[in-house]
PyMOL Python script that loads the backbone (N, CA, C, O; Angstrom):
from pymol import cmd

cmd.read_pdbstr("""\
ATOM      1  N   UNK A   1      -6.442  -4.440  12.429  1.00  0.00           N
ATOM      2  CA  UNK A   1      -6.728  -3.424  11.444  1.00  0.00           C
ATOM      3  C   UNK A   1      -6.768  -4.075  10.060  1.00  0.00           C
ATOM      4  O   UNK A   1      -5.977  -4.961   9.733  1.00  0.00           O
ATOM      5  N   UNK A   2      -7.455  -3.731   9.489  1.00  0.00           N
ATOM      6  CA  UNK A   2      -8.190  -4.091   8.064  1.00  0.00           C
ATOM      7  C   UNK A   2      -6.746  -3.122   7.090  1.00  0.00           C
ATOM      8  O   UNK A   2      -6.339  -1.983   7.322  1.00  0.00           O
ATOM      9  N   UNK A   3      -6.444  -3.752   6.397  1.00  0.00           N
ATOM     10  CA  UNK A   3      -5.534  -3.006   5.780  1.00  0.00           C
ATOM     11  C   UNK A   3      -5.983  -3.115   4.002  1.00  0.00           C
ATOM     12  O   UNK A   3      -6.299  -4.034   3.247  1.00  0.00           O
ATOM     13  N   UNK A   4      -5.856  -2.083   3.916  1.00  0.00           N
ATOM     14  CA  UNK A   4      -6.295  -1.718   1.973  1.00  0.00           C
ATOM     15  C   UNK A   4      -4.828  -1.523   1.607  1.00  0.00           C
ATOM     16  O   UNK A   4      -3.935  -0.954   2.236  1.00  0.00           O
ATOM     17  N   UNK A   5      -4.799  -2.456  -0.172  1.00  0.00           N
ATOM     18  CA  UNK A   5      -4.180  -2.100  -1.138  1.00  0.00           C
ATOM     19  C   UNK A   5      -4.037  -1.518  -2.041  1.00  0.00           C
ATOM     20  O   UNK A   5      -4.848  -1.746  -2.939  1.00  0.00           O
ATOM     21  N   UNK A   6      -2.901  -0.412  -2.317  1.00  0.00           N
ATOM     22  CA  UNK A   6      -3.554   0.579  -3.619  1.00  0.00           C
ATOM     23  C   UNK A   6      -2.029   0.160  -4.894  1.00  0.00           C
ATOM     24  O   UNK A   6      -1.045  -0.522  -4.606  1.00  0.00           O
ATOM     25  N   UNK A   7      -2.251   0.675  -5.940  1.00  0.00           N
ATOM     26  CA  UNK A   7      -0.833   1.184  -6.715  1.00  0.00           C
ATOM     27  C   UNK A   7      -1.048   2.086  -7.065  1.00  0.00           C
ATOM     28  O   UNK A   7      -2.221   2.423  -7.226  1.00  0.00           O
ATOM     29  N   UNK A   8       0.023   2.933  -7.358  1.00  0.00           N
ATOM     30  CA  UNK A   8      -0.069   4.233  -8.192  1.00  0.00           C
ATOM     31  C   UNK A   8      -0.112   4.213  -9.229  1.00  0.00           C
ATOM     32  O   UNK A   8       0.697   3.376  -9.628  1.00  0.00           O
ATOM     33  N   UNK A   9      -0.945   4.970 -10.523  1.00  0.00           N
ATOM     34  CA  UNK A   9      -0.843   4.769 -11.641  1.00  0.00           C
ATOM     35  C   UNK A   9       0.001   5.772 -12.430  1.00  0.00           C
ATOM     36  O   UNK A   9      -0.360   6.249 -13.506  1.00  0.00           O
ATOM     37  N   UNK A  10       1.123   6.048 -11.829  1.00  0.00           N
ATOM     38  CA  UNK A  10       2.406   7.475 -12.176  1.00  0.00           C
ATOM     39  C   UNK A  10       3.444   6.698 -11.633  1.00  0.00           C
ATOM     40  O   UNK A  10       4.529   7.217 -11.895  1.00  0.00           O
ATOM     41  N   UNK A  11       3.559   5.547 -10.908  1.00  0.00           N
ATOM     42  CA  UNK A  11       4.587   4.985 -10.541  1.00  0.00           C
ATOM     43  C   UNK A  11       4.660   3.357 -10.602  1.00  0.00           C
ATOM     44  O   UNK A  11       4.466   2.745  -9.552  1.00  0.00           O
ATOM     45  N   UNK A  12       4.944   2.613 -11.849  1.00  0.00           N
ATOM     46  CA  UNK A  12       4.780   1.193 -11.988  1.00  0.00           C
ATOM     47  C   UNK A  12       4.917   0.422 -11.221  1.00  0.00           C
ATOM     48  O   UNK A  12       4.469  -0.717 -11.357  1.00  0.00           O
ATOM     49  N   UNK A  13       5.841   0.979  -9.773  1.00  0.00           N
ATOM     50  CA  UNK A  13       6.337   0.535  -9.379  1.00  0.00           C
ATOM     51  C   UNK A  13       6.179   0.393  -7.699  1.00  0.00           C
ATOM     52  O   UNK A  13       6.726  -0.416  -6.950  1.00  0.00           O
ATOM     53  N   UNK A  14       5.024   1.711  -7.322  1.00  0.00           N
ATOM     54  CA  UNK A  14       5.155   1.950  -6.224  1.00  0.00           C
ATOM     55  C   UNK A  14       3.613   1.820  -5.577  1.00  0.00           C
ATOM     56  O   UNK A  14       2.653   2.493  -5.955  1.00  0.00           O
ATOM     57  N   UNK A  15       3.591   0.967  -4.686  1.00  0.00           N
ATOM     58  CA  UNK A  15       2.327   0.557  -4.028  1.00  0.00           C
ATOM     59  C   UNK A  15       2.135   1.023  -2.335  1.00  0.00           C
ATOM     60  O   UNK A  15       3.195   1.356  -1.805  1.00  0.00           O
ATOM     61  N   UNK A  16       1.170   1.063  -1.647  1.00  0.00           N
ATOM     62  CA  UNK A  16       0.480   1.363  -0.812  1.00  0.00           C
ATOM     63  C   UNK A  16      -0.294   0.613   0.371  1.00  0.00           C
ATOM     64  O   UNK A  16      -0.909  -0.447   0.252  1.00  0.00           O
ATOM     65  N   UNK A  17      -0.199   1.085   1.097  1.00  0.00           N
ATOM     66  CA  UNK A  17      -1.188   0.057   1.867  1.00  0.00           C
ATOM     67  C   UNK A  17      -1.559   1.510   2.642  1.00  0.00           C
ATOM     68  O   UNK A  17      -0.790   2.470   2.688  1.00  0.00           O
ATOM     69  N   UNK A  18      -2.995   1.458   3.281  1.00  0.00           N
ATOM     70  CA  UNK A  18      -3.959   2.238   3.665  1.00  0.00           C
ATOM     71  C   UNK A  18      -4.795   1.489   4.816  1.00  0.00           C
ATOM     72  O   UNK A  18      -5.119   0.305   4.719  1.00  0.00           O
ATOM     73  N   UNK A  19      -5.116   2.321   5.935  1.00  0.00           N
ATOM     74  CA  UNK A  19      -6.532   2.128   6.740  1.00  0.00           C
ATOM     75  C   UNK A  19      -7.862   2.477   6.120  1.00  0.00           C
ATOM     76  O   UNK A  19      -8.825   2.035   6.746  1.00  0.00           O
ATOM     77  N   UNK A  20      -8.068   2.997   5.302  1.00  0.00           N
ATOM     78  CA  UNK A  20      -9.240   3.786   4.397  1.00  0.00           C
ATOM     79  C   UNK A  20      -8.881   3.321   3.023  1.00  0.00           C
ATOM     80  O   UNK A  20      -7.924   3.619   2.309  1.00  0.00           O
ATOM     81  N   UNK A  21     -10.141   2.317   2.787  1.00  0.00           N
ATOM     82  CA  UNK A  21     -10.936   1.783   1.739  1.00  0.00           C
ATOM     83  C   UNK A  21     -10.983   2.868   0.344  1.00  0.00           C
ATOM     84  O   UNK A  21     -11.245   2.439  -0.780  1.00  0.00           O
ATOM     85  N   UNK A  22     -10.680   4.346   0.629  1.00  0.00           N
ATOM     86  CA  UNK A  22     -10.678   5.245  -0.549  1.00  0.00           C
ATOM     87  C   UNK A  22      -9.110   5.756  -0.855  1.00  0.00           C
ATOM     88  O   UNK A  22      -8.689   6.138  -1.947  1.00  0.00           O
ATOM     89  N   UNK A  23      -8.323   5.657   0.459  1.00  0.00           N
ATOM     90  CA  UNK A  23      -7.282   6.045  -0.162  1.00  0.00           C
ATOM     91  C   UNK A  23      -6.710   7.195   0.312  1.00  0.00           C
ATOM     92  O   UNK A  23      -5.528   7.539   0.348  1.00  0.00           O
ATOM     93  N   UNK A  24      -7.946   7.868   0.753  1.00  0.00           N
ATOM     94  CA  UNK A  24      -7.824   9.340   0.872  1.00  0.00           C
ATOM     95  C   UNK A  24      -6.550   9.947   1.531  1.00  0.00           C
ATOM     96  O   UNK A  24      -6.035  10.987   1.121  1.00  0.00           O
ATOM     97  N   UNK A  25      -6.153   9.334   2.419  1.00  0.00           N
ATOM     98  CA  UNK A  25      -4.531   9.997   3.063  1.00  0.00           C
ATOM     99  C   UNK A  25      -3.589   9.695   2.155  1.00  0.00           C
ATOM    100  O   UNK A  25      -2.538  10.335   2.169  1.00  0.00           O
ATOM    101  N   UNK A  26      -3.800   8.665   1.207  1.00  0.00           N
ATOM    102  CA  UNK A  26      -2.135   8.487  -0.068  1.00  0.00           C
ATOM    103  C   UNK A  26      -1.519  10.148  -0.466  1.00  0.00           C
ATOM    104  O   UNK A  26      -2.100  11.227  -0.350  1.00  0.00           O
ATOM    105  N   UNK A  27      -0.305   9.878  -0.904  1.00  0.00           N
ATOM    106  CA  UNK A  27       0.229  10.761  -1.251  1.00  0.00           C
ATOM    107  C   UNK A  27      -0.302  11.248  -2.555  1.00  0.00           C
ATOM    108  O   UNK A  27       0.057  10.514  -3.476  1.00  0.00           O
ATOM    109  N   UNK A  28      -1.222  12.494  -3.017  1.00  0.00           N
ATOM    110  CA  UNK A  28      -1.883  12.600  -4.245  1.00  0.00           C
ATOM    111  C   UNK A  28      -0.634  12.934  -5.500  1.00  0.00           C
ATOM    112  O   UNK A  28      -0.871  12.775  -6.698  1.00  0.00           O
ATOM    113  N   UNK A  29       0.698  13.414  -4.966  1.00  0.00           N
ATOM    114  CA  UNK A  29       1.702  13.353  -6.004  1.00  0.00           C
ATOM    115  C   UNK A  29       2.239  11.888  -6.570  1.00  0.00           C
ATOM    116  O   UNK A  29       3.007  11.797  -7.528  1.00  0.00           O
ATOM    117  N   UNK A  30       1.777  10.891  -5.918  1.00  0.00           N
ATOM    118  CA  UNK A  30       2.228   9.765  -6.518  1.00  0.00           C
ATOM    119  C   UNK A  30       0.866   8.956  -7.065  1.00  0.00           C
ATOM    120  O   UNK A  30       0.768   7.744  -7.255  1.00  0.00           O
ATOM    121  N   UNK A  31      -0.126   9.955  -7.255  1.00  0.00           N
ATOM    122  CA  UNK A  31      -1.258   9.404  -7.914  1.00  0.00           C
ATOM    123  C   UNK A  31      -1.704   9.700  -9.329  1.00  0.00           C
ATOM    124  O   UNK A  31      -1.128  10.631  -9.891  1.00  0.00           O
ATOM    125  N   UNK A  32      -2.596   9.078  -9.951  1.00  0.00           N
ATOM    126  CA  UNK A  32      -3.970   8.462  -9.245  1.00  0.00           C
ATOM    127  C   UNK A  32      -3.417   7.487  -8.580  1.00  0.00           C
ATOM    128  O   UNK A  32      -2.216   7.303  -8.783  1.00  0.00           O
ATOM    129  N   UNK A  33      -4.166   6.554  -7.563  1.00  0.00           N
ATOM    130  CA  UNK A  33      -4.185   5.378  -6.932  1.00  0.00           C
ATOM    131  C   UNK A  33      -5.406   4.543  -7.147  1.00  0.00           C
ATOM    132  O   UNK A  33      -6.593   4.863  -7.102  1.00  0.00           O
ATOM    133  N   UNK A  34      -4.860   3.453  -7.380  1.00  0.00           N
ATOM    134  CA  UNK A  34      -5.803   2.027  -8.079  1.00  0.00           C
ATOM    135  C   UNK A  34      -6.302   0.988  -6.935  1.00  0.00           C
ATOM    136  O   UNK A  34      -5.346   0.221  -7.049  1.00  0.00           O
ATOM    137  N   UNK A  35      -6.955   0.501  -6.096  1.00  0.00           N
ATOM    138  CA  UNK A  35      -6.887  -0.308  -5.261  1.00  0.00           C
ATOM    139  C   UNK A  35      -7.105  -1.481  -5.931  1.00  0.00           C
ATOM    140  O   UNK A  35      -7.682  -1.681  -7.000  1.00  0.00           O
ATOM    141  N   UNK A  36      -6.510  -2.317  -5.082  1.00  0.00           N
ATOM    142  CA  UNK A  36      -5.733  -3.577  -5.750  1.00  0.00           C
ATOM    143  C   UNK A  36      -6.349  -4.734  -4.718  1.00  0.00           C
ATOM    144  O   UNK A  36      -6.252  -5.945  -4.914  1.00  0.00           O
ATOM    145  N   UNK A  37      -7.076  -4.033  -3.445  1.00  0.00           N
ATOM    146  CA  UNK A  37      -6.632  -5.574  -2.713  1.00  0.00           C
ATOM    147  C   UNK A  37      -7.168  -4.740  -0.916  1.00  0.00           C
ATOM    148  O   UNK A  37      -7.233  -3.585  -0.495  1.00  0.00           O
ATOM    149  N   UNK A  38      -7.511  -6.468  -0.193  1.00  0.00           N
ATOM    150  CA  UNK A  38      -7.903  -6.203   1.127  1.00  0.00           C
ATOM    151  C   UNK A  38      -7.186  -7.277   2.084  1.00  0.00           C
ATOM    152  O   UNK A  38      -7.650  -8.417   2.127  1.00  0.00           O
ATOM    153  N   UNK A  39      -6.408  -7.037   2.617  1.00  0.00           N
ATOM    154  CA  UNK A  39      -5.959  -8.133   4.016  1.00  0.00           C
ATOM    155  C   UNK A  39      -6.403  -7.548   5.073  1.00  0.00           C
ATOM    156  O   UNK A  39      -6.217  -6.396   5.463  1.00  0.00           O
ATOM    157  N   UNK A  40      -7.403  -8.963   5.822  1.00  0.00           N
ATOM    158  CA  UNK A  40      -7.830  -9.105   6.889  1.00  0.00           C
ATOM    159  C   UNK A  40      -6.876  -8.927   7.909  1.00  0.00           C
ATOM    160  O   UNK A  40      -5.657  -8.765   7.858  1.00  0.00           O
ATOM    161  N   UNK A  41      -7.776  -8.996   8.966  1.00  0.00           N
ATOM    162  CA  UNK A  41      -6.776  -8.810  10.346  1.00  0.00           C
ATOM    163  C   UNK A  41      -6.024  -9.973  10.448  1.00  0.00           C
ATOM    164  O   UNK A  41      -4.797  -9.905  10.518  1.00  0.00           O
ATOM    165  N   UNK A  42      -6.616 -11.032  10.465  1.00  0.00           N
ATOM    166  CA  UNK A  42      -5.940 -12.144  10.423  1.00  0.00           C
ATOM    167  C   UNK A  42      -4.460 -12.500   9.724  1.00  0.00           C
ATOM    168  O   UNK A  42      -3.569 -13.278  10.065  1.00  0.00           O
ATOM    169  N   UNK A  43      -4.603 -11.556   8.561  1.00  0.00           N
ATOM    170  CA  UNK A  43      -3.164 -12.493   7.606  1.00  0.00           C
ATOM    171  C   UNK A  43      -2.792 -11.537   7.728  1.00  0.00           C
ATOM    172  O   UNK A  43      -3.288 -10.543   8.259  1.00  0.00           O
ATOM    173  N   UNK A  44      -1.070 -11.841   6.848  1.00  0.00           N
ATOM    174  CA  UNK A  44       0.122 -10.872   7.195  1.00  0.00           C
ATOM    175  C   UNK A  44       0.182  -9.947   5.722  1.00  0.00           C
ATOM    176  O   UNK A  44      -0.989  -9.909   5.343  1.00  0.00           O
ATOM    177  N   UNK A  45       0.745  -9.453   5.079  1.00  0.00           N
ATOM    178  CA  UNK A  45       1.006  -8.113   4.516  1.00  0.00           C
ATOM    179  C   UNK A  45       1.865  -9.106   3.381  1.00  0.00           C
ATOM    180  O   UNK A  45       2.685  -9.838   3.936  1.00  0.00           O
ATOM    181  N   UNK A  46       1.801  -9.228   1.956  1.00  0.00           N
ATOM    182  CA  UNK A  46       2.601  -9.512   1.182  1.00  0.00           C
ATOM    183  C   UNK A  46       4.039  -9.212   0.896  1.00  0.00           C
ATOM    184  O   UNK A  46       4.388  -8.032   0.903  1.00  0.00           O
ATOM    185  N   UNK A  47       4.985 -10.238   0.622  1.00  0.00           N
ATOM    186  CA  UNK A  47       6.221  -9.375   0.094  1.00  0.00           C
ATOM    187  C   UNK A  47       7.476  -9.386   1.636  1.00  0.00           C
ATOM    188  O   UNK A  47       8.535  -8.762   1.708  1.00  0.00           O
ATOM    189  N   UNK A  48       6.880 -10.283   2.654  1.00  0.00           N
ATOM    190  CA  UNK A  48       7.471 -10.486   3.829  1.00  0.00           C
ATOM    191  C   UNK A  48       7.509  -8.522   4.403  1.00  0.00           C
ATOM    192  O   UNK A  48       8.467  -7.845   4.775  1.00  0.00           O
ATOM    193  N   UNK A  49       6.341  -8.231   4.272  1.00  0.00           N
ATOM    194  CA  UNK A  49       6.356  -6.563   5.028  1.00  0.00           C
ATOM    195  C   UNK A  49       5.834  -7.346   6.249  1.00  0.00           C
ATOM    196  O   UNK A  49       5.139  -8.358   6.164  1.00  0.00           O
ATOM    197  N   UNK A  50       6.332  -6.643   7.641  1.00  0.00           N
ATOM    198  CA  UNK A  50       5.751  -6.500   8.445  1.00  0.00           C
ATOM    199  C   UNK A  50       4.486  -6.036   8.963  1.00  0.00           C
ATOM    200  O   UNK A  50       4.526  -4.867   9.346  1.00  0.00           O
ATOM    201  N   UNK A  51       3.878  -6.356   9.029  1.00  0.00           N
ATOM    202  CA  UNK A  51       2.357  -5.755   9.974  1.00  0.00           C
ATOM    203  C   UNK A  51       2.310  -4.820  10.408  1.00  0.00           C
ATOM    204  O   UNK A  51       1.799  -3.749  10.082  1.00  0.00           O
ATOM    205  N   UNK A  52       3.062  -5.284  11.506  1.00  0.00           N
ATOM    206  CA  UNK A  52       3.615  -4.411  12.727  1.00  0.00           C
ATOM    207  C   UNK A  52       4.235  -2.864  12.236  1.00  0.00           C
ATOM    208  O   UNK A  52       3.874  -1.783  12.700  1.00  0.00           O
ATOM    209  N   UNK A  53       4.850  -2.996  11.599  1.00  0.00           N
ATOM    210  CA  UNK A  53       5.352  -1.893  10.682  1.00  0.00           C
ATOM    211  C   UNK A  53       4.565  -0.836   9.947  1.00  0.00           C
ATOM    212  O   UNK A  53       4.358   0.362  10.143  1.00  0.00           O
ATOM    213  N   UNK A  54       4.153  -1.823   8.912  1.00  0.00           N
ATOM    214  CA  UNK A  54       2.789  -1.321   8.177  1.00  0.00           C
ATOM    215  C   UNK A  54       1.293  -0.222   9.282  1.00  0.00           C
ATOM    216  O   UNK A  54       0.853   0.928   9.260  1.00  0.00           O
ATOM    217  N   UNK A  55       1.084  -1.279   9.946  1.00  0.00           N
ATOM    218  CA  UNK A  55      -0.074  -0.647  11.086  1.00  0.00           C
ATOM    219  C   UNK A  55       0.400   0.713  12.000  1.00  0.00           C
ATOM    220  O   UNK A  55      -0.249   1.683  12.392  1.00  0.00           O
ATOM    221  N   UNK A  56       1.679   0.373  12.141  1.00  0.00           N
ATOM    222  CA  UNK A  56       2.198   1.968  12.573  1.00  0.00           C
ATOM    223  C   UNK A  56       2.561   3.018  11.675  1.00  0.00           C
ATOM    224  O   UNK A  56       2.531   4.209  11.985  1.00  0.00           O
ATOM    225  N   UNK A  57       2.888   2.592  10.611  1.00  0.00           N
ATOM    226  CA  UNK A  57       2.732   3.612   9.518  1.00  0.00           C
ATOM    227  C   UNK A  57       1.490   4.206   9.066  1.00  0.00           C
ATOM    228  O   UNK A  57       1.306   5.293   8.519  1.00  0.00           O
ATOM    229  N   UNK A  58       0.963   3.622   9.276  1.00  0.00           N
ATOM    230  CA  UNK A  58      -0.840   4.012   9.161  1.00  0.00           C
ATOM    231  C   UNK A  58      -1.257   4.690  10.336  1.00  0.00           C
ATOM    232  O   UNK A  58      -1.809   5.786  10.246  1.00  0.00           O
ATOM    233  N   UNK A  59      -1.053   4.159  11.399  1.00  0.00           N
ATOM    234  CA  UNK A  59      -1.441   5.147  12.631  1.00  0.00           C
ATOM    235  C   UNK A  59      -0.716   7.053  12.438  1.00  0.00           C
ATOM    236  O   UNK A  59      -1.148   8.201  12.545  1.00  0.00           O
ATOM    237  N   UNK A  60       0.906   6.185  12.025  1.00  0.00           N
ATOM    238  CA  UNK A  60       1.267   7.737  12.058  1.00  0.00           C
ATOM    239  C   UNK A  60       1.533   8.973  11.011  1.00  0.00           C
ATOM    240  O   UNK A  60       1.951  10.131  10.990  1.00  0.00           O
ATOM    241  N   UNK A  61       1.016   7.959  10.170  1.00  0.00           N
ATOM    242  CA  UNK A  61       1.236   9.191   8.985  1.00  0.00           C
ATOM    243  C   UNK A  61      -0.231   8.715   7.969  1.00  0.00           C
ATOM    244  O   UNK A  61      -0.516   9.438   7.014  1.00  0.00           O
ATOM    245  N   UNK A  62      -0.779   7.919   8.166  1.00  0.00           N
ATOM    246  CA  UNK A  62      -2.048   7.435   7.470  1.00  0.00           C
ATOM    247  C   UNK A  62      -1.827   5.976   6.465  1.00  0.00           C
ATOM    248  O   UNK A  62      -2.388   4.915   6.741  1.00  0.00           O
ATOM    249  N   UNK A  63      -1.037   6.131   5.438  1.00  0.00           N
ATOM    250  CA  UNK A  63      -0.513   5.086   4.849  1.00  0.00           C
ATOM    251  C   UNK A  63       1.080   4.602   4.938  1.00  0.00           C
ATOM    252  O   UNK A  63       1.993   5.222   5.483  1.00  0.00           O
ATOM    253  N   UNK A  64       1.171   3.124   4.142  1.00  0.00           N
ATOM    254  CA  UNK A  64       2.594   3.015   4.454  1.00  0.00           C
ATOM    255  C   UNK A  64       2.910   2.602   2.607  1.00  0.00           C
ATOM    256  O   UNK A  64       2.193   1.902   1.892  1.00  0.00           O
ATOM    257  N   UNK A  65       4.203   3.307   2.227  1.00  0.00           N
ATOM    258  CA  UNK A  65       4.551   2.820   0.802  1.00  0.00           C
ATOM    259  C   UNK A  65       5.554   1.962   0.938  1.00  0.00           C
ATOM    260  O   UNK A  65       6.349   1.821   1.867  1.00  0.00           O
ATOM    261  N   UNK A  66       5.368   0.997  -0.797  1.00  0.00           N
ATOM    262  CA  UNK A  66       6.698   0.166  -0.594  1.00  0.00           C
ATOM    263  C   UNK A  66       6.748   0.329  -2.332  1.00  0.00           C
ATOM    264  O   UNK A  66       5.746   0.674  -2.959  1.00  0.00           O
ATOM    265  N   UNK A  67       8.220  -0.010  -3.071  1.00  0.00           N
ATOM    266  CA  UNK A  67       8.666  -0.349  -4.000  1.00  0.00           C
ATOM    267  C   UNK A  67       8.668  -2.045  -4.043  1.00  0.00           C
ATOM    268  O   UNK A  67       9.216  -2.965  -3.436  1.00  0.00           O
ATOM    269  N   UNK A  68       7.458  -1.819  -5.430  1.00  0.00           N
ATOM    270  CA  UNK A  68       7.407  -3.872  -5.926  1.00  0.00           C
ATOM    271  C   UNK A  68       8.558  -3.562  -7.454  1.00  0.00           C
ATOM    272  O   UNK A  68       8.318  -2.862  -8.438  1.00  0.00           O
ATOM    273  N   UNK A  69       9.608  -4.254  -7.186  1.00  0.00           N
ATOM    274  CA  UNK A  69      10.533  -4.287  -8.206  1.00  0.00           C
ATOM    275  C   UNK A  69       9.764  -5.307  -9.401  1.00  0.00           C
ATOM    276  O   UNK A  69       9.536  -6.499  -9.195  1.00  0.00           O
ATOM    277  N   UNK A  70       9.358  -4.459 -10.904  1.00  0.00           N
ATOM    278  CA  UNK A  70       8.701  -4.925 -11.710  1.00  0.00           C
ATOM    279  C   UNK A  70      10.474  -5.507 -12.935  1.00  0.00           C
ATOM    280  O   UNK A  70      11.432  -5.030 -13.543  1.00  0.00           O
ATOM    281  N   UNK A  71       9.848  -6.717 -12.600  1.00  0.00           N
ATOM    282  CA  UNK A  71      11.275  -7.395 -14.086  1.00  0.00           C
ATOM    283  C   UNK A  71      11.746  -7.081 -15.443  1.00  0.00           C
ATOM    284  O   UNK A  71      11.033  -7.546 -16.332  1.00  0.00           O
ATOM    285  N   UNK A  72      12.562  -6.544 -15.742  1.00  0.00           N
ATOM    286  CA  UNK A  72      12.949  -6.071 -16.899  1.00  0.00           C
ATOM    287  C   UNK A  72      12.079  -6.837 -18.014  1.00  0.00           C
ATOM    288  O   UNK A  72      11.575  -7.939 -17.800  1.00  0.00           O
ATOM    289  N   UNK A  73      11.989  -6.318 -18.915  1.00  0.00           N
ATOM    290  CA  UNK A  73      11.278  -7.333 -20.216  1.00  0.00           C
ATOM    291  C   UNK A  73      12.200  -7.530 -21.313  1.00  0.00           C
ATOM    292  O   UNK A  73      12.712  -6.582 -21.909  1.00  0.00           O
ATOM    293  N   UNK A  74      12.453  -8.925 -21.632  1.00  0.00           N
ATOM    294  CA  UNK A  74      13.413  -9.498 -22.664  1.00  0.00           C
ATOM    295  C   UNK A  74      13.317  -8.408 -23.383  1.00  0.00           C
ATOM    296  O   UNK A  74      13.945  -8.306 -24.437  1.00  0.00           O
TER     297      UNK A  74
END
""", "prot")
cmd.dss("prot")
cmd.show_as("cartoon", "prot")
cmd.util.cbc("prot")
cmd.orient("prot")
């Protein structure tokens, strides 16, 4: 499975991964959503996420979310 990257632009912090190139199953309360990005079947999921994980989250609810911890600024 072709997996799409999105972020939310209401949450600095909170990103997406999707089967659909538009997005359309994301949660629209944690939107808009920005796509960011495409991993092939071949490679694994950034951030040491599971695949395996990810791809069943997509089967069963459409997308899968994760929190990217953004670094405080001096």
């Amino acid at each position: 499975m072709r997996l799409f990257m999105f972020k939310s632009e209401s949450d600095r912090e909170l990103h997406a991964f999707s089967g659909d190139p538009g997005g359309r199953q994301l949660p629209s309360r944690h939107g808009p959503w920005t796509a960011v990005g495409v991993i092939r079947e071949d490679k694994e999921p950034p951030h040491k996420i599971s695949r395996e994980t990810v791809e069943k989250s997509i089967t069963d609810h459409g997308f899968q979310l994760y929190k990217k911890r953004i670094p405080a600024a001096d």
